[in-house]
C-alpha positions as CSV (number, residue, x, y, z in Angstrom):
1,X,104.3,82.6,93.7
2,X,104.9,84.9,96.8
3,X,105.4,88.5,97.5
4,X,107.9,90.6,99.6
5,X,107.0,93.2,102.0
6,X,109.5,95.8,103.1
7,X,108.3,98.4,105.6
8,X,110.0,101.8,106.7
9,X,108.8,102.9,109.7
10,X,109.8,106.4,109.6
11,X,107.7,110.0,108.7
12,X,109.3,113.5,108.8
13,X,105.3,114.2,110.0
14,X,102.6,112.2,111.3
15,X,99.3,112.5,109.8
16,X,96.8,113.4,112.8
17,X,95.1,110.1,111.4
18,X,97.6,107.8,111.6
19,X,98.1,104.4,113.8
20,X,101.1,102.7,112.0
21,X,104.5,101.9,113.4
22,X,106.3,105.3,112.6
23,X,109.0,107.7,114.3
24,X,111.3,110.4,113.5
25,X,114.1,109.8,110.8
26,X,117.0,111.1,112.8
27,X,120.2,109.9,110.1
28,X,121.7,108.0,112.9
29,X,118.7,105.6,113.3
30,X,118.1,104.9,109.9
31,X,120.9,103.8,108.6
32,X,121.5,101.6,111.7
33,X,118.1,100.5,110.8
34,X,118.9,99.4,107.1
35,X,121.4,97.7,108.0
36,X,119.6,95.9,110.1
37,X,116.8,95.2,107.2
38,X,119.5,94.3,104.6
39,X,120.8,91.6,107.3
40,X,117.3,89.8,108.3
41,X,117.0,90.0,104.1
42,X,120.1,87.5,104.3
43,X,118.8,85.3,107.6
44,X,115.5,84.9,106.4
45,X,115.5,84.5,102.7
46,X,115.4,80.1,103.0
47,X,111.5,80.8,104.4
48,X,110.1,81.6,100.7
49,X,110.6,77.8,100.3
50,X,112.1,78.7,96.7
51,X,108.8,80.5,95.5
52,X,109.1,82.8,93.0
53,X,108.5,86.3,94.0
54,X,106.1,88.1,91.8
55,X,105.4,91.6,93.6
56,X,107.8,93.9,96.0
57,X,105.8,96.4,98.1
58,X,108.2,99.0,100.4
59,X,105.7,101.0,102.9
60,X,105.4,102.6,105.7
61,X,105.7,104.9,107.4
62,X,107.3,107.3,104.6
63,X,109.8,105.2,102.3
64,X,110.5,108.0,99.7
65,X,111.8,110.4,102.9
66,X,115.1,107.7,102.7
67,X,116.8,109.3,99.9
68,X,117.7,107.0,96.2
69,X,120.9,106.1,98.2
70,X,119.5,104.0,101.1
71,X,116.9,102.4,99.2
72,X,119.0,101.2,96.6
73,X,121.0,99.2,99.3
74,X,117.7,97.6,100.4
75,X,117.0,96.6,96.6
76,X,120.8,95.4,96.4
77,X,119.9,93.4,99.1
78,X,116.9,91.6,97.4
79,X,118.6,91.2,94.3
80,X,121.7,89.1,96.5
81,X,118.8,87.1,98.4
82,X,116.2,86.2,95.6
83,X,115.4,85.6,91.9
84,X,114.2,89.0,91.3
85,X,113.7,88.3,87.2
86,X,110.0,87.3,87.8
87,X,108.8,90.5,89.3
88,X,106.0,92.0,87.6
89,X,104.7,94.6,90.2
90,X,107.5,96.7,92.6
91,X,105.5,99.2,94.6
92,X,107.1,102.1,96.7
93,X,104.8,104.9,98.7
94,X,106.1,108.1,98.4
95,X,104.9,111.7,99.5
96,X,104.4,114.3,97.1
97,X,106.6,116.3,99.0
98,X,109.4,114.0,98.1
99,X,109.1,113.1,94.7
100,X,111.9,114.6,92.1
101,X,113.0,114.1,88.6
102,X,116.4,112.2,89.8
103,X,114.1,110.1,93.0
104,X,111.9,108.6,90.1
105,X,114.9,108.2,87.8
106,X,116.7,105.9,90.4
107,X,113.7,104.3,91.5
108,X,113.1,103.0,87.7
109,X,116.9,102.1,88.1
110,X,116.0,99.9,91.2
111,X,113.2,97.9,89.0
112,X,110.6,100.2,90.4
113,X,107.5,99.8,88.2
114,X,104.6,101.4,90.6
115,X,104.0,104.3,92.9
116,X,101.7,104.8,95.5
117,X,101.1,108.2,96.5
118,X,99.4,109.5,99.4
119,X,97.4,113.1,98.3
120,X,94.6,112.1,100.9
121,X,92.7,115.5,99.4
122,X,93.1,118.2,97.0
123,X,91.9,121.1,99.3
124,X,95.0,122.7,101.3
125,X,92.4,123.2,104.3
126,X,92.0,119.4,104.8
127,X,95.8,119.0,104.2
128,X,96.5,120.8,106.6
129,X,94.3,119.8,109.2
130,X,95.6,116.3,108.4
131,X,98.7,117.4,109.4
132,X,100.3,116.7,105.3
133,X,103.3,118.3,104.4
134,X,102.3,118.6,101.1
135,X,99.7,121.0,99.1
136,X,97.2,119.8,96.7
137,X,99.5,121.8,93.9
138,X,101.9,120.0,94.6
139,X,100.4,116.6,94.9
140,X,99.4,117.6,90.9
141,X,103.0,118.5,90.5
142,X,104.6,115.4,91.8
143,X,102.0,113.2,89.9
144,X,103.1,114.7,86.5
145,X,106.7,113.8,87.7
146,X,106.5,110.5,88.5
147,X,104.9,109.7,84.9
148,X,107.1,112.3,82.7
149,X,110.6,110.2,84.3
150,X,108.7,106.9,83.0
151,X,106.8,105.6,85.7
152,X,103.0,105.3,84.6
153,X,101.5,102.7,87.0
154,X,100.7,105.4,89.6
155,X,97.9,104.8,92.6
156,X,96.9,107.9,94.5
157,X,95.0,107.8,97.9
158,X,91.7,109.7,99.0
159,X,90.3,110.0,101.4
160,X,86.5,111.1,102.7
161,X,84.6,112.0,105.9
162,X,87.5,114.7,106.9
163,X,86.2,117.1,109.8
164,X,84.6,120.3,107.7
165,X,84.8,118.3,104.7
166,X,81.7,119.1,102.3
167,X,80.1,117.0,99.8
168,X,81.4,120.2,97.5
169,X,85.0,119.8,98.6
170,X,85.0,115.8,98.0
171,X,83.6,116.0,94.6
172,X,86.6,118.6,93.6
173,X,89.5,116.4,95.0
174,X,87.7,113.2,93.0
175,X,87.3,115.6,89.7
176,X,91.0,116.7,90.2
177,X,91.7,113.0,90.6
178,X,89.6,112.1,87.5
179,X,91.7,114.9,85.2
180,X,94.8,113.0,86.7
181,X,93.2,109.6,85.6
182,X,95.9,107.6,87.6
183,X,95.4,103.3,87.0
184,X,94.7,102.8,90.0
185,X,92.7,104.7,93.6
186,X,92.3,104.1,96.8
187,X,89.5,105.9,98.8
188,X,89.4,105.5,102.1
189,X,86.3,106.4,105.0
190,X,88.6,108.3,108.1
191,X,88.7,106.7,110.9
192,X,89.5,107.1,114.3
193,X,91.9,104.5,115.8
194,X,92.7,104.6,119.7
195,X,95.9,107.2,120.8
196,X,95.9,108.9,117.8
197,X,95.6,112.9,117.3
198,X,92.6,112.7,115.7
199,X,91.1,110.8,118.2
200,X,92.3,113.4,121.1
201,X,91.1,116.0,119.3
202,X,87.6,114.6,118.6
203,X,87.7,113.9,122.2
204,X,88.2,117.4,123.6
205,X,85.9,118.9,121.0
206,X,88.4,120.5,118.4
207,X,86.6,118.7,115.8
208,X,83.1,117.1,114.7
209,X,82.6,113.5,113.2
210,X,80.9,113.7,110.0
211,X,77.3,112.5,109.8
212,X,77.5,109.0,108.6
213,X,74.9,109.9,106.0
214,X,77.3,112.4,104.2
215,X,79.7,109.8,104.6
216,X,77.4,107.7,102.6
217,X,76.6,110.3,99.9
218,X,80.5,110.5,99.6
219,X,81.0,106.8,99.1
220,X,78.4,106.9,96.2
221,X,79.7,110.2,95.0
222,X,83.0,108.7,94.3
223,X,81.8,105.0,92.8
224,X,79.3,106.9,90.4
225,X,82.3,109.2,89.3
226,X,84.7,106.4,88.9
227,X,82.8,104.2,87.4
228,X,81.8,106.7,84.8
229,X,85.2,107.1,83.9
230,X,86.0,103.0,83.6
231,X,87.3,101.7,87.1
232,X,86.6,98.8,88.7
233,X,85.2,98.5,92.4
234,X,87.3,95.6,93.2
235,X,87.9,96.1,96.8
236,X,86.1,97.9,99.1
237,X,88.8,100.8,99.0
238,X,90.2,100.2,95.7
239,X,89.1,101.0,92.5
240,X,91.4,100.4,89.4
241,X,91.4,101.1,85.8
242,X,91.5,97.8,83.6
243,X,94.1,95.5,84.3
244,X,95.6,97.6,87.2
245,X,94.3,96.1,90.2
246,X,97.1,95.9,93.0
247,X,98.7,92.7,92.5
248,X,100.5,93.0,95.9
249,X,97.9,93.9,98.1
250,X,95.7,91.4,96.5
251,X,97.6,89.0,97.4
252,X,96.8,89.7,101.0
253,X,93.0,89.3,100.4
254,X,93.6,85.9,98.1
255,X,96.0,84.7,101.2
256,X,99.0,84.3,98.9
257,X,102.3,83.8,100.5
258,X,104.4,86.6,101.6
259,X,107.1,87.4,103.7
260,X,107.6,91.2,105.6
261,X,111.1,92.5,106.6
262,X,111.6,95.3,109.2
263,X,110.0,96.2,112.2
264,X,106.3,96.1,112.8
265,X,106.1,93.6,109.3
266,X,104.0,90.6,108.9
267,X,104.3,87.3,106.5
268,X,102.5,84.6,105.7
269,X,103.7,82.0,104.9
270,X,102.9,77.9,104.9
271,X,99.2,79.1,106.0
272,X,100.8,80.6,109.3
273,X,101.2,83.9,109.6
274,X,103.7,86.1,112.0
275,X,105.0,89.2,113.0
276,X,108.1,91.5,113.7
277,X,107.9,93.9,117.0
278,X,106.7,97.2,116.5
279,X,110.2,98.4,118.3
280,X,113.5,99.7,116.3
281,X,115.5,99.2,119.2
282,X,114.4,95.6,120.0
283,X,114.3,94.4,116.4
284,X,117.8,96.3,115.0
285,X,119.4,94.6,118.9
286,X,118.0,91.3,117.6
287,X,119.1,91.1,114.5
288,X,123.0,92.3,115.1
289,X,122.6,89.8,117.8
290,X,121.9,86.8,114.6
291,X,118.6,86.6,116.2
292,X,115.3,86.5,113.9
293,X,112.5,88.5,115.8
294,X,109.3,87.4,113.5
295,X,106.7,85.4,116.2
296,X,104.0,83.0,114.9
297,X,100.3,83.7,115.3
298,X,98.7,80.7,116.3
299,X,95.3,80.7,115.1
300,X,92.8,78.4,115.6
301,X,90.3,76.9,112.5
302,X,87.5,79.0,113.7
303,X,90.0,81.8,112.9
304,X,91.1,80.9,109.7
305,X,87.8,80.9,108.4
306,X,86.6,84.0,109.8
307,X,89.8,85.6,108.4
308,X,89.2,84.5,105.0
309,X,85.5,85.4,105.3
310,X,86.7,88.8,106.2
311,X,89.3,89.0,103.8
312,X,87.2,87.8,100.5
313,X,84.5,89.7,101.3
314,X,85.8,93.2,101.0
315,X,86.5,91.9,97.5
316,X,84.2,92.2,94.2
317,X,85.2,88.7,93.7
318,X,82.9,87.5,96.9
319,X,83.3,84.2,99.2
320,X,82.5,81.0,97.3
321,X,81.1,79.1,99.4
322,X,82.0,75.7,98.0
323,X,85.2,76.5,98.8
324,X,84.4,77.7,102.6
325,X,82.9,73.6,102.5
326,X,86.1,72.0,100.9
327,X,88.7,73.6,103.0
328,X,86.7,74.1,106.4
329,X,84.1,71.2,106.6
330,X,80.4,70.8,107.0
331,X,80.0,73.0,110.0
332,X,81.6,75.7,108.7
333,X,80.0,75.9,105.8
334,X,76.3,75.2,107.3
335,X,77.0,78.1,110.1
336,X,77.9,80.3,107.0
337,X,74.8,79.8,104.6
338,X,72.7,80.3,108.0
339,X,74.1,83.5,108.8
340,X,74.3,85.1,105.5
341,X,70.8,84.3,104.5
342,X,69.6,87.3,105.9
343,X,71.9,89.7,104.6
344,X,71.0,88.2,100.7
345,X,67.2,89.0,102.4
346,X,67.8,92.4,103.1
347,X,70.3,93.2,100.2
348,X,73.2,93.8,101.8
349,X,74.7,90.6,100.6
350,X,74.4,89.6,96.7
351,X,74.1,86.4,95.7
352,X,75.8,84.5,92.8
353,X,75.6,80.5,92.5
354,X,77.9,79.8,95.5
355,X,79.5,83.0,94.9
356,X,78.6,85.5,97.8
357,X,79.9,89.3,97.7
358,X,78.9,92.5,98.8
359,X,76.7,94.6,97.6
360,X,76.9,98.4,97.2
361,X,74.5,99.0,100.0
362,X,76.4,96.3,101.9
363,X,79.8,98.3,101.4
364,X,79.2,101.1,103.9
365,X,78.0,98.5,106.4
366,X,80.6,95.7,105.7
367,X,82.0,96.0,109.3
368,X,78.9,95.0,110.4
369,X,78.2,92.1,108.0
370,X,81.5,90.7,108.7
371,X,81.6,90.6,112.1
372,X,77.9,88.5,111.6
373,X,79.4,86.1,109.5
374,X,82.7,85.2,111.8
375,X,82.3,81.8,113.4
376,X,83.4,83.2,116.8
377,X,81.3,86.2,117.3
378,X,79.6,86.2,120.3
């Protein structure tokens, strides 16, 4: 099995927060760009090896700004290039701000069967310093949309730790959420990434980071809400009602084969992974040139492991370790049992047979424990 990743690098806005690959849409430049996507669709489909593709995800960026019309040629295109009959999960993010009776309708025409929408907060104050084009009205408006045209796999993101957010303002935007009761959440603790606005303004003193304690209290506030109401903490982030987890983006954590079309994408596939250049210009040249851009990323075996270390253990399913043993070796696996041990000590790590996953105190310091456990930390 293997899963497609389409992204669209383009925003009408960008969030203050932000540190994807994204410009302008200016009309000109997108559709040169889709055709550009719909032809490395065609040049690259033989590297799937024949697996069946079992989840789409088309992000960004702000996919939904592109209109039904454009992203029905991108589906076209997949339909031309793969066996699309074994799909069970086709994701697109969408703003609120975009979403319409007739956007949902054609995205259920294109095979669409999830939505990911980004609210972030349901307090206009926090929207706006975010820099969202959207209110929290109608975030609440675009939800109901989405499921009264027949879409009902919807995931919303949250997110905490917003400058003059208050413990107050987070625990209305997760009750809102709650009345919503979408399948699936994703929470997320702001960061601040290098060259973004939010990082220039923190730096000339526009705005505060919040203590890490109230971030804390928010972390808890939201698990003890959403557990209440039946979802599962299955990833760090995510939190899903019964049988909704994200198939897509668990495929990612569980290292299933992919492949990523458009600029700035990544794939992985044959256990290497690789990368398109986070340029329009350069990739759309390449590709009207015949030219595949995607690089390989060598990586060594140390790097492997400390990937999958880092990428099983923001999951509720944990690192087994027998596994670490069978597919890295002895040393591996000794240099892991040594430097967890005092993580189980202090409870930050949980312990489970061979089975090895965070626990809730461990959460808000997984940074931390990860970058313990990688081979290659120095």
């Amino acid at each position: 099995m293997a899963g497609i990743y389409i992204h669209i690098p383009f925003c009408k806005k960008k969030c203050i927060y932000c540190d994807f690959y994204s410009i302008a849409a200016k009309a000109d430049v997108v559709d040169n760009y889709i055709d550009a996507l719909c032809k490395e669709i065609a040049m690259r489909k033989a590297e799937l090896c024949g697996e069946t593709v079992k989840t789409v995800y088309v992000g960004g960026g702000t996919p939904s700004l592109l209109g039904h019309g454009r992203l029905l040629r991108i589906a076209d295109a997949l339909h031309r290039e793969f066996d699309m009959c074994g799909v069970e999960e086709f994701t697109i993010e969408v703003n609120p701000d975009d979403v319409s009776d007739e956007e949902v309708a054609a995205f259920r025409s294109m095979g669409i069967n999830r939505v990911s929408m980004g609210v972030q907060s349901f307090i206009d104050e926090e929207l706006k310093l975010l820099n969202r084009r959207h209110t929290a009205d109608g975030a609440i408006e675009a939800y109901n949309t989405i499921l009264r045209n027949g879409i009902d796999n919807v995931s919303i993101d949250l997110i905490y730790g917003i400058p003059g957010q208050t413990l107050q303002s987070w625990r209305q935007s997760v009750d809102t959420a709650m009345q919503l009761r979408p399948r699936h959440i994703s929470c997320y603790n702001l960061s601040y990434e290098d060259g973004t606005r939010l990082s220039r303004m923190l730096e000339n003193g526009s705005i505060a980071v919040i203590d890490d304690d109230v971030c804390v209290k928010m972390y808890e506030i939201v698990s003890d809400r959403l557990a209440d109401c039946g979802y599962e903490h299955y990833e760090i982030s995510n939190y899903a009602l019964p049988g909704f987890r994200s198939r897509h983006n668990s495929n990612y954590w569980n290292k299933t084969p992919y492949i990523g079309f458009g600029a700035s994408a990544h794939s992985y596939l044959s256990g290497r992974r690789s990368y398109n250049p986070g340029n329009i210009k350069l990739y759309v040249a390449a590709i009207n040139d015949g030219v595949t851009v995607s690089e390989i990323e060598e990586e060594s075996i140390a790097e492997q492991y400390d990937e999958e270390v880092m990428l099983r253990l923001r999951t509720k399913d944990g690192i087994d370790a027998g596994r670490l043993r069978s597919t890295y070796g002895e040393e591996y696996y000794a240099y892991f049992l040594n430097a967890v041990r005092g993580f189980v000590d202090s409870g930050l790590v949980e312990r489970h047979g061979d089975v090895y996953r965070l626990s809730r105190k461990g959460v808000m310091l997984s940074d931390m424990v990860i970058r313990e456990l990688m081979y290659d930390y120095e």
